[in-house]
N, CA, C and O atoms as CSV, one atom per row, in Angstrom:
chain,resi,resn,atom,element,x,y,z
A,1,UNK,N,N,71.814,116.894,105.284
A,1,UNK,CA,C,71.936,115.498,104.939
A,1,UNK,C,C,72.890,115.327,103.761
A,1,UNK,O,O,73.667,114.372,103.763
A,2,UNK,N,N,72.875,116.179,102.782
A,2,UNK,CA,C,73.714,116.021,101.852
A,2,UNK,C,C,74.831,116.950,102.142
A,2,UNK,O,O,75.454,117.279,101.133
A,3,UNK,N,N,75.136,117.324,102.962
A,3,UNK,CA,C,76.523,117.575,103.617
A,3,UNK,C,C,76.888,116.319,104.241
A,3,UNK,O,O,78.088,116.224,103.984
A,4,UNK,N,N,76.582,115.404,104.844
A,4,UNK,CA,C,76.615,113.857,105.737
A,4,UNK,C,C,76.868,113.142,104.461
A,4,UNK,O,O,77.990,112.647,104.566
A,5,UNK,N,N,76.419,112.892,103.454
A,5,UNK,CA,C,76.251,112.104,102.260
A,5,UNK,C,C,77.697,112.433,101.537
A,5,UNK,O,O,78.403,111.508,101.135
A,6,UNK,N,N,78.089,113.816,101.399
A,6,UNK,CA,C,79.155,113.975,100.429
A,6,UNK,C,C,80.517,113.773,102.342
A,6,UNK,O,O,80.670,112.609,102.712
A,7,UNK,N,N,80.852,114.287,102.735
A,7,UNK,CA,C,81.782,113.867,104.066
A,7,UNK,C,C,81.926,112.054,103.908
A,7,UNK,O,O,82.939,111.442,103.571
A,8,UNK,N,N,80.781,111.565,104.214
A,8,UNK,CA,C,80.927,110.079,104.404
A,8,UNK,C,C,81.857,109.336,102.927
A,8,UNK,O,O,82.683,108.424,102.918
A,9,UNK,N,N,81.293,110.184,101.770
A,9,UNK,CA,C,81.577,109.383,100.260
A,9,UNK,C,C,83.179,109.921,100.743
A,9,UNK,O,O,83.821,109.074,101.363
A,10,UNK,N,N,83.745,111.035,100.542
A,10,UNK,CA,C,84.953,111.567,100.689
A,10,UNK,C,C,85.530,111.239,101.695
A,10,UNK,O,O,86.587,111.849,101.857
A,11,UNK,N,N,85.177,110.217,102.778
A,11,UNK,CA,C,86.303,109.751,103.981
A,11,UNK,C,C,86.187,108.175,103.217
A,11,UNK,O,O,87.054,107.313,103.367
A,12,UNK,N,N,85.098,108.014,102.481
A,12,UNK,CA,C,85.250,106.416,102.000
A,12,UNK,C,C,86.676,106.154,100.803
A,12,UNK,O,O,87.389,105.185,100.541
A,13,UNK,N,N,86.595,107.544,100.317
A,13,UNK,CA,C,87.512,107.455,98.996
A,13,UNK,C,C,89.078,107.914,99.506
A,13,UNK,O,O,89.900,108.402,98.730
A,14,UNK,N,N,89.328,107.673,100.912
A,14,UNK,CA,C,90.468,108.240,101.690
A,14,UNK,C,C,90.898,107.267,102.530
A,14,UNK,O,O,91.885,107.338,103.261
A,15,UNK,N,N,89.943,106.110,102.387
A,15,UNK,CA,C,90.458,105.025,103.187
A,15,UNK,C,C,91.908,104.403,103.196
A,15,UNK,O,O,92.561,104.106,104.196
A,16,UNK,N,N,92.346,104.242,101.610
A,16,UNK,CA,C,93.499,103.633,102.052
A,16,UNK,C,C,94.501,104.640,103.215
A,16,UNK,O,O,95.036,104.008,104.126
A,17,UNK,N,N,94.697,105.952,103.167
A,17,UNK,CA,C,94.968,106.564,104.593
A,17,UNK,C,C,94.844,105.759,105.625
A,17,UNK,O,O,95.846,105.262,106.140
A,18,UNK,N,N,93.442,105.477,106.139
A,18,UNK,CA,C,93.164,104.648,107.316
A,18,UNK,C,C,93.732,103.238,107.460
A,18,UNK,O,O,93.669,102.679,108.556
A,19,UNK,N,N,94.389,102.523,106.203
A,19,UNK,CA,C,94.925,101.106,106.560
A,19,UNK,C,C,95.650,101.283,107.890
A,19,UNK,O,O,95.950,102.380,108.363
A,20,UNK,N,N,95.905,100.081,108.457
A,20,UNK,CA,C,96.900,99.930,109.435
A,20,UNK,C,C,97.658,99.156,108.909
A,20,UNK,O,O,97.288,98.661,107.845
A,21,UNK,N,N,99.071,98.754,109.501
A,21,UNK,CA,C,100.509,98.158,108.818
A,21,UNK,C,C,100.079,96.852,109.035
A,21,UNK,O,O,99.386,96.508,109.993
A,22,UNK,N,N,100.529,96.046,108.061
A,22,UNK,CA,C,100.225,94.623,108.030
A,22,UNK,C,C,100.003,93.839,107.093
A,22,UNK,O,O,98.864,94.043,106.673
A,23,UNK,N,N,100.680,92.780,106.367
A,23,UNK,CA,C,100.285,92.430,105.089
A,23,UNK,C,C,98.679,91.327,105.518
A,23,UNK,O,O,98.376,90.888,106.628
A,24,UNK,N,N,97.697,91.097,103.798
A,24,UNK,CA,C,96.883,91.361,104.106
A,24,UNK,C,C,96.329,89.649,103.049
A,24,UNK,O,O,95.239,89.250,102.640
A,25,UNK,N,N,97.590,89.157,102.984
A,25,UNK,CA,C,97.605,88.263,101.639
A,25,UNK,C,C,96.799,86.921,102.213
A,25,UNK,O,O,96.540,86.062,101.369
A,26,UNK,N,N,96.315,86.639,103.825
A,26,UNK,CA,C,96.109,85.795,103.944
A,26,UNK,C,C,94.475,86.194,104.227
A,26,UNK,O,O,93.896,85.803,105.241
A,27,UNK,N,N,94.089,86.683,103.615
A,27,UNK,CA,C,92.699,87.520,102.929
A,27,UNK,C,C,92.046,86.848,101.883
A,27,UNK,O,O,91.855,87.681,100.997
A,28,UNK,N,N,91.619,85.771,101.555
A,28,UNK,CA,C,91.447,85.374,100.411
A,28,UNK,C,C,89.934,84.620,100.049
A,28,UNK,O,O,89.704,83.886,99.088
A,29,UNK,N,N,89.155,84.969,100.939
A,29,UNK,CA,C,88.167,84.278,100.712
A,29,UNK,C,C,87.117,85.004,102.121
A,29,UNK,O,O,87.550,85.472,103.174
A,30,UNK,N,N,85.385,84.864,101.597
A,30,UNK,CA,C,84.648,85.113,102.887
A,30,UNK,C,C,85.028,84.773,103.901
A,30,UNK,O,O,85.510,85.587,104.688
A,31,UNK,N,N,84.937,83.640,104.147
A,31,UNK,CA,C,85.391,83.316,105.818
A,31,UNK,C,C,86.570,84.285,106.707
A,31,UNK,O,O,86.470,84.958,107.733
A,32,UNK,N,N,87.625,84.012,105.843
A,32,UNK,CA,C,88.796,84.473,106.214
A,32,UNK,C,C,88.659,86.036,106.135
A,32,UNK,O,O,89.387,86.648,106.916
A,33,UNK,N,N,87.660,86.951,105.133
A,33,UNK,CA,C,87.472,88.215,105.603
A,33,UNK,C,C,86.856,88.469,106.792
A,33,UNK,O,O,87.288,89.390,107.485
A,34,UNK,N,N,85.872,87.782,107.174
A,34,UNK,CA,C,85.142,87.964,108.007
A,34,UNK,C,C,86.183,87.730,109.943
A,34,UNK,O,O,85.971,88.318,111.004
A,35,UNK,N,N,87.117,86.760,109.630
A,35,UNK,CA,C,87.441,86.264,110.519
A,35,UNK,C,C,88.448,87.586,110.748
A,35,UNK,O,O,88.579,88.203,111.805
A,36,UNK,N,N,89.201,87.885,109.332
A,36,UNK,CA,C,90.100,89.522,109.933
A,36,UNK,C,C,89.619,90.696,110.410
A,36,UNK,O,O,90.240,91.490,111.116
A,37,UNK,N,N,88.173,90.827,109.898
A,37,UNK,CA,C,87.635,92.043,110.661
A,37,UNK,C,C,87.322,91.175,111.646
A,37,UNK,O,O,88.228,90.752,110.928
A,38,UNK,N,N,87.002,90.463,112.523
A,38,UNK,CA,C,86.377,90.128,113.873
A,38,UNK,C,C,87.419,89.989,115.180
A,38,UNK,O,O,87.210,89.969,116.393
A,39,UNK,N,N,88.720,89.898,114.317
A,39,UNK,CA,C,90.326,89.073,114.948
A,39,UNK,C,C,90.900,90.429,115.822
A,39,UNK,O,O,91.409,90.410,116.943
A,40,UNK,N,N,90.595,91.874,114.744
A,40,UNK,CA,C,91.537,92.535,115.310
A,40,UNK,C,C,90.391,93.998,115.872
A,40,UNK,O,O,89.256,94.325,115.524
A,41,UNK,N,N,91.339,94.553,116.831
A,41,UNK,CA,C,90.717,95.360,117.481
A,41,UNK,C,C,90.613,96.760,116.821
A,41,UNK,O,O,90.063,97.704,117.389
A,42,UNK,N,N,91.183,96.842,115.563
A,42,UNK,CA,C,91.110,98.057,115.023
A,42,UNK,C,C,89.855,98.056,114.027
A,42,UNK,O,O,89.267,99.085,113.693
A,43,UNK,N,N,89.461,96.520,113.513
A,43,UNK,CA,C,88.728,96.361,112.390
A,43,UNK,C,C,87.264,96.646,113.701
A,43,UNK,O,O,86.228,97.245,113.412
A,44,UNK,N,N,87.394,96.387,114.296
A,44,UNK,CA,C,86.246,96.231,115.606
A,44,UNK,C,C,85.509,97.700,115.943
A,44,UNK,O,O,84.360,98.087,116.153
A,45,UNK,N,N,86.438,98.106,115.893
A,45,UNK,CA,C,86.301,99.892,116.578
A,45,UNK,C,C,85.533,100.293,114.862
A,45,UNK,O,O,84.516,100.987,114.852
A,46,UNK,N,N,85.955,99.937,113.919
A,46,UNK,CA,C,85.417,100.727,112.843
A,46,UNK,C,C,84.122,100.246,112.411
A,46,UNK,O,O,83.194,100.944,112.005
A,47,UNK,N,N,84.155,98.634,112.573
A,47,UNK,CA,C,82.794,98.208,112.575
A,47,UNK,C,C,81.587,99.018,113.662
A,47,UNK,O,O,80.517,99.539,113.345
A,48,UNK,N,N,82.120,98.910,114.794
A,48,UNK,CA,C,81.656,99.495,115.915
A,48,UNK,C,C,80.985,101.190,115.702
A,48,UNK,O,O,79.981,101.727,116.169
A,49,UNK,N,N,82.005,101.651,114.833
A,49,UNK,CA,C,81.728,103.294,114.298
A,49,UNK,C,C,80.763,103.549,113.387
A,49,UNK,O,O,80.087,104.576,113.324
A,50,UNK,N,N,80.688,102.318,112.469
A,50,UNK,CA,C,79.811,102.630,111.490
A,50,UNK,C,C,78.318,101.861,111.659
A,50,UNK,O,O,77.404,102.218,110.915
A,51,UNK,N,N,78.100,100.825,112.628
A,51,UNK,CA,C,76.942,100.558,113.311
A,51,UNK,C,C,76.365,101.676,114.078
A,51,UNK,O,O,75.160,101.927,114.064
A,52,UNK,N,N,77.348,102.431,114.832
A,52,UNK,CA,C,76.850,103.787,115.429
A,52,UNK,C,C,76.106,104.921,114.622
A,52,UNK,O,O,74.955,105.358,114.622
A,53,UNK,N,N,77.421,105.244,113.845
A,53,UNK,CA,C,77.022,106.076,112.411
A,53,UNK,C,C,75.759,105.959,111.896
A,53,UNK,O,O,75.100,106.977,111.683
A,54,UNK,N,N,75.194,104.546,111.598
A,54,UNK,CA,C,74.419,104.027,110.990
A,54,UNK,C,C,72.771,104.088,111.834
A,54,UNK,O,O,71.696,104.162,111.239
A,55,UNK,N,N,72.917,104.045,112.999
A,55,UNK,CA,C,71.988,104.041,113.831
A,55,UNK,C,C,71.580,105.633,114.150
A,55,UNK,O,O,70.417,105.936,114.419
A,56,UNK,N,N,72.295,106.284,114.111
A,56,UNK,CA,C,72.291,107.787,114.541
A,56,UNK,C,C,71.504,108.270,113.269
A,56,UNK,O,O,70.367,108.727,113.383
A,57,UNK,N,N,72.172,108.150,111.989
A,57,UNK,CA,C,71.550,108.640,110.966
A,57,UNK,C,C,70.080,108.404,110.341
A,57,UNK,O,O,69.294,109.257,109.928
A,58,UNK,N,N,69.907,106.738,110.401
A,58,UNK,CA,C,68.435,106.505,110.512
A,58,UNK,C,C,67.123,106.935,111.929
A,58,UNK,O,O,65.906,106.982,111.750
A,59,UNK,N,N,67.787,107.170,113.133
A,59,UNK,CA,C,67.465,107.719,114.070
A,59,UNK,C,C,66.640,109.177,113.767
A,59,UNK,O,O,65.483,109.439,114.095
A,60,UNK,N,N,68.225,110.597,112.566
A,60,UNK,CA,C,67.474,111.516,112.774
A,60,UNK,C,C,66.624,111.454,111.198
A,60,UNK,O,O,65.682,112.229,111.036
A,61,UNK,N,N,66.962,110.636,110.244
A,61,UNK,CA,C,66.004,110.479,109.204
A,61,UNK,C,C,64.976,109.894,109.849
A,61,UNK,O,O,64.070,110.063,109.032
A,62,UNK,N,N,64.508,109.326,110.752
A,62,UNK,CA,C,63.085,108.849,110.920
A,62,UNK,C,C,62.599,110.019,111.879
A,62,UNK,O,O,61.458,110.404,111.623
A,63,UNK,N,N,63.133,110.556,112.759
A,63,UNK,CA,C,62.196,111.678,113.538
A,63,UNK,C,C,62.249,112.726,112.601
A,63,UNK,O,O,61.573,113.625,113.101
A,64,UNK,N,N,62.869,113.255,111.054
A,64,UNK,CA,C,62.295,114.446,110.471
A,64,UNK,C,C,61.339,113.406,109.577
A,64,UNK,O,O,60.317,114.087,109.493
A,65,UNK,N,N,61.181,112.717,109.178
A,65,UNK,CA,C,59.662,112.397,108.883
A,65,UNK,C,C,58.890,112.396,109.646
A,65,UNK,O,O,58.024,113.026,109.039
A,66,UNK,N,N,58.479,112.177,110.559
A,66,UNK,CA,C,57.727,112.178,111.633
A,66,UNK,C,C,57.294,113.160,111.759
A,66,UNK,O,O,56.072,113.175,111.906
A,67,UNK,N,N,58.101,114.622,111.772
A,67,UNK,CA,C,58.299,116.148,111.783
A,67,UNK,C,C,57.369,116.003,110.829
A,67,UNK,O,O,56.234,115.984,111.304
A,68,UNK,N,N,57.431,115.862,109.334
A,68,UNK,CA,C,57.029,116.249,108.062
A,68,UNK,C,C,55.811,116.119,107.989
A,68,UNK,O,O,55.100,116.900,107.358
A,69,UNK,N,N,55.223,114.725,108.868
A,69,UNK,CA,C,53.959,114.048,108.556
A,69,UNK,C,C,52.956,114.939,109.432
A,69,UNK,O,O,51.752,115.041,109.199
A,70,UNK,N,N,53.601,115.529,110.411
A,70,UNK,CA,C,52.498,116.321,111.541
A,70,UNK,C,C,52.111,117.661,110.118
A,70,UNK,O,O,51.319,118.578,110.333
């Protein structure tokens, strides 16, 4: 788990890598963030990755408790 914990922090601190080309100036407020991640298909796939991510990981943190409690 804390191999998962330090990977995840160290791809977070590598992001700007992951930008895609595009200026970004018409960014300026909630709405309008919300509306650029929903607009494009790249922001989609990553949302999409980290709902996965996110589900998988609480998935195997809840069956090793489960483990623990027997």
């Amino acid at each position: 788990m804390k191999q998962l914990i330090t990977t995840a922090a160290l791809t977070a601190l590598a992001s700007p890598a992951l930008a895609h080309p595009g200026d970004h100036h018409e960014v300026s407020g909630w709405f309008e963030f919300v509306q650029h991640l929903l607009g494009s298909p790249f922001h989609l796939a990553l949302v999409a990755g980290a709902i996965v991510l996110g589900f998988g990981i609480f998935k195997v943190h809840s069956s090793k408790r489960r483990a623990d409690k027997r």
